[in-house]
N, C-alpha and C positions, 0 to 999 in steps of 0.2 A: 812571609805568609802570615796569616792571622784568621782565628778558625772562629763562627759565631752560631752562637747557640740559644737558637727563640724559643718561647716559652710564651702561653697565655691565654692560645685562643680558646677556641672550644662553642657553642650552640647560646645563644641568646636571644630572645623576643627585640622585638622592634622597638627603640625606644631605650633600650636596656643602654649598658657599660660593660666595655673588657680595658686592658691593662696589658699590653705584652712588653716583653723584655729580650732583649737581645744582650747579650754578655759576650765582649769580643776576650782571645786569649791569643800570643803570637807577639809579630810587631806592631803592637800597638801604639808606638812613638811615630810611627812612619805614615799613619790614617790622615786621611786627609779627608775625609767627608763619612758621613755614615748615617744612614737612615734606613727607610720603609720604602717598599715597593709591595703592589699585589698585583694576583692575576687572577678573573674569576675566567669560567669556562667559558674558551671559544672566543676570549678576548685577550688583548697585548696584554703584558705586564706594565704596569703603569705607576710613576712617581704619586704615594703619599705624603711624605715629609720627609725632609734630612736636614740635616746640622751640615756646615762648613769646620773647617779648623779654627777658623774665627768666632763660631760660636752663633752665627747668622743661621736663620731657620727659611725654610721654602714648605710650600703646602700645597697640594693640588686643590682647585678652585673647590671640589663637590667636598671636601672635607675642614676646610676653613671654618672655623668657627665651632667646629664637634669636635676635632681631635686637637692633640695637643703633641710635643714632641719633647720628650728634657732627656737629663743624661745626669748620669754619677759619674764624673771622672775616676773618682779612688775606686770606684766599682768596675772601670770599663766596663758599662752600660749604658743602654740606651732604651727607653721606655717610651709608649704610645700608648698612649692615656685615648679610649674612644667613648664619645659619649654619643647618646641619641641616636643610636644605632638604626640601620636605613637596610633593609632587604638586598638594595643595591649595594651593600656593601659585603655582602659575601663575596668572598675568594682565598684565597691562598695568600698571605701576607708574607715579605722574606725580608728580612732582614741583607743591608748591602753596608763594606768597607772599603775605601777610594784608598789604595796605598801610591803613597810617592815612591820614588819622584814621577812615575808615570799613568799614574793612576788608575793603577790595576783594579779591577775591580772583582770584590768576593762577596759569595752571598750565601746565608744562612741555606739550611734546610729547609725551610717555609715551616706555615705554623695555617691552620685553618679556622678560620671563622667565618661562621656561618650565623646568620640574622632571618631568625622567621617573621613572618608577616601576621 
């Protein structure tokens, strides 16, 4: 198992910067992928960025280019760097880890940010 714990959102103007962090604890040798997901209200939860075990990055098309995705291995973390923030981008952001060999999948508590206009 492996337990993750986000941290960073919180109320920003349009235009602004947030920084969240997810700090994985557990089997953390056994990840196999780990990234960002959000859901705003009344919509799917939807792929923002994740890391492979390879180190290989993925991005949803509406945030390419504003967000970023990196990691501190000696940390196990993993941080989202958001800039240019877009109204449309409010929702509930969660943090997710892909465990092998089956790739189980576990996800944060979510974390909320919220972008005014």
């Amino acid at each position: 198992q492996v337990q993750l714990v986000e941290s960073g959102g919180g109320l920003v103007p349009a235009g602004g910067s947030l920084r969240l962090s997810c700090a994985a604890a557990g089997s953390i040798f056994s990840i196999n992928a780990m990234g960002w997901y959000r859901q705003a209200p009344g919509k799917q939860r939807e792929m923002v960025a994740t890391f492979t075990r390879s180190g290989s990055t993925t991005y949803a098309v509406s945030v390419k280019g504003r967000f970023t995705i990196s990691r501190d291995n000696a940390e196990n973390t993993v941080y989202l760097q958001m800039n240019s923030l877009k109204p449309e981008d409010t929702a509930v952001y969660y943090c997710h880890a892909d465990l092998a060999p089956l790739n189980l999948r576990y996800w944060g508590q979510g974390t909320q940010v919220t972008v005014s206009s």
